[in-house]
C-alpha positions in Angstrom: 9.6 35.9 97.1 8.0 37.0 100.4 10.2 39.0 102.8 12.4 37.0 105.2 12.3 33.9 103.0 16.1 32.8 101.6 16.7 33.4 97.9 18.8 30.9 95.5 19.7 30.4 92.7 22.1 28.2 90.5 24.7 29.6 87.6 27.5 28.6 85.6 30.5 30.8 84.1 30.0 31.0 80.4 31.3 28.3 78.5 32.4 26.2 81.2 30.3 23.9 83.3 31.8 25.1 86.6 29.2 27.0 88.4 27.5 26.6 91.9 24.3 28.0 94.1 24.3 31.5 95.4 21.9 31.9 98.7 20.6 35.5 99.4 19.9 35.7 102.7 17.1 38.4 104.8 20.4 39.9 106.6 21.7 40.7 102.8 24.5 38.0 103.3 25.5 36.1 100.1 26.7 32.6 100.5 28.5 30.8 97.5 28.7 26.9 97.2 31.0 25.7 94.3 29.0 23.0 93.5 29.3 21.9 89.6 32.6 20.5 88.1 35.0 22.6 91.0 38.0 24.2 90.3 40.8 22.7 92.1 44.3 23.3 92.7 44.3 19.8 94.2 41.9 16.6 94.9 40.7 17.8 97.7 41.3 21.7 98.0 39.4 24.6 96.2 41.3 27.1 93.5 39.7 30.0 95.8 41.5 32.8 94.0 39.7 31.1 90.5 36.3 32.0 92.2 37.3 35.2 94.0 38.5 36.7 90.6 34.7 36.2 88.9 32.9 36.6 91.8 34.1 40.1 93.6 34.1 42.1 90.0 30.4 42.1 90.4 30.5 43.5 93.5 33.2 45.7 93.3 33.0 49.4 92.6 29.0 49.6 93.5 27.0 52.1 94.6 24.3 50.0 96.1 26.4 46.9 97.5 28.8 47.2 100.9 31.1 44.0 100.6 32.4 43.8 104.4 34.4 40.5 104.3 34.6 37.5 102.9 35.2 33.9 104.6 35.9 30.7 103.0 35.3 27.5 104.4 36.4 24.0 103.1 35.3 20.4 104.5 36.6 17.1 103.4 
């Protein structure tokens, strides 16, 4: 990876095949894209709070991360 260049890569929670592609930005900003078998609460709209409660763990509580906000945006 050279410096300035967008990092990705793709993962799935453990025994499931729900997962999707994280993209590591220069600026340090993260961006998640649910993108294999979704959680939903309907057919249309994203179980957010399913996502939120495996994703900021990993962030939470470290020395070396500063998580400032986080936006969620869905399109049909």
């Amino acid at each position: 990876m050279r410096a300035g260049e967008v990092f990705g890569i793709r993962l799935f929670w453990d025994g499931a095949d729900v997962g999707g592609e994280f993209l590591v930005f220069p600026s340090c900003e993260v961006v998640f894209s649910p993108t294999m078998d979704r959680v939903k609460l309907g057919p249309r709209t994203t179980d957010v709070s399913w996502y939120l409660a495996r994703i900021l763990p990993v962030f939470a509580g470290r020395d070396d991360v500063d998580l400032d906000s986080w936006i969620w945006r869905e399109t049909a």
